[in-house]
C-alpha positions as a Python dict, from the first residue, in 0.01 Angstrom:
ca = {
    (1, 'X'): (0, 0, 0),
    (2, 'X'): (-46, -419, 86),
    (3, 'X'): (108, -321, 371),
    (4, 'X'): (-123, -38, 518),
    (5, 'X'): (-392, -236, 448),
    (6, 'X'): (-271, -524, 659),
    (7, 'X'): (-165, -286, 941),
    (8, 'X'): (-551, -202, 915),
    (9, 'X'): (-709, -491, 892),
    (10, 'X'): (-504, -642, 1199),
    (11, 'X'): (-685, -484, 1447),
    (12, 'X'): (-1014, -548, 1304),
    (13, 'X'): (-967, -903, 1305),
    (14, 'X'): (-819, -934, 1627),
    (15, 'X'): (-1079, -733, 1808),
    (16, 'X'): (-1351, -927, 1656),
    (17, 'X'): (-1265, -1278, 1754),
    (18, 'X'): (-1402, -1242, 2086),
    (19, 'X'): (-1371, -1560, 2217),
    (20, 'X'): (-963, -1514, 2219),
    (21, 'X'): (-990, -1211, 2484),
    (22, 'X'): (-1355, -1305, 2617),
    (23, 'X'): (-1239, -1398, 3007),
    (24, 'X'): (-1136, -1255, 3337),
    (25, 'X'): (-821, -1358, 3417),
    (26, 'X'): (-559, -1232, 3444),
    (27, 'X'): (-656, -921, 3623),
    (28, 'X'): (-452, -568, 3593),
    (29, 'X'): (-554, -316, 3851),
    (30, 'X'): (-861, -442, 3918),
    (31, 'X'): (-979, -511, 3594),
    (32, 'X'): (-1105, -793, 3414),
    (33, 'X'): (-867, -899, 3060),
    (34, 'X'): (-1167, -826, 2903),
    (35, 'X'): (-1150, -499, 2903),
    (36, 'X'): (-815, -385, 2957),
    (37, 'X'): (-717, -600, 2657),
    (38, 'X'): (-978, -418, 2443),
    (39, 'X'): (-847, -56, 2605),
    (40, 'X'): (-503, -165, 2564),
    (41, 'X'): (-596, -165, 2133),
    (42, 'X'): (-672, 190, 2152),
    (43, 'X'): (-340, 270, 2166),
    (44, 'X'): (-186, -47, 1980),
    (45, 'X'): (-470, 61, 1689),
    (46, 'X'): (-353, 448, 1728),
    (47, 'X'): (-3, 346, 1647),
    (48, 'X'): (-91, 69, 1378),
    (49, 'X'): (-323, 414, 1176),
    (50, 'X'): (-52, 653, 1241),
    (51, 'X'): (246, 381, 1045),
    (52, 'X'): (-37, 293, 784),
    (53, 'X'): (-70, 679, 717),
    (54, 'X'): (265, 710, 670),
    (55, 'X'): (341, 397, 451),
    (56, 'X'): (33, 561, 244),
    (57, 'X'): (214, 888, 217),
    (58, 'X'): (544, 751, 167),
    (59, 'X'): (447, 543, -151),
    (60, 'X'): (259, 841, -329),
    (61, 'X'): (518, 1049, -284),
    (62, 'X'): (485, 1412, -72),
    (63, 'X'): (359, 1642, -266),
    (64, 'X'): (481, 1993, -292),
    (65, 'X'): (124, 2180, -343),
    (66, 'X'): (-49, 2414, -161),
    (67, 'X'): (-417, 2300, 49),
    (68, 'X'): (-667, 2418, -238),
    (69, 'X'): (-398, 2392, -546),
    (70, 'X'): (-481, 2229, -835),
    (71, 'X'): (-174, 2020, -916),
}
């Protein structure tokens, strides 16, 4: 559970110390690092939820009842 929580906070604290990502150079396809950096952590956050989810599910243990079930 440690774990998911660092694969969430990661992101958070990356995206939020602006002045690491705040410039223009280098440019990819016409755009600025500033915001190709910041679209590029859609997908690097997508990826970093998705293995946190699973790390979550994973150390509760799946559970074999039904959507509505008490257990």
């Amino acid at each position: 559970m440690a774990l998911a929580a660092v694969l969430l906070l990661i992101p958070i604290v990356v995206l939020l110390w602006v002045p690491h990502y705040a410039k223009v150079e280098p440019v990819v396809l016409g755009f600025p690092f500033f915001f190709w950096y910041q679209f590029l952590w859609v997908f690097i956050c997508s990826a970093l939820t998705w293995t946190a989810y699973k790390l979550t599910l994973s150390a509760r243990g799946k559970t074999t009842h039904k959507v509505g079930e008490d257990r």
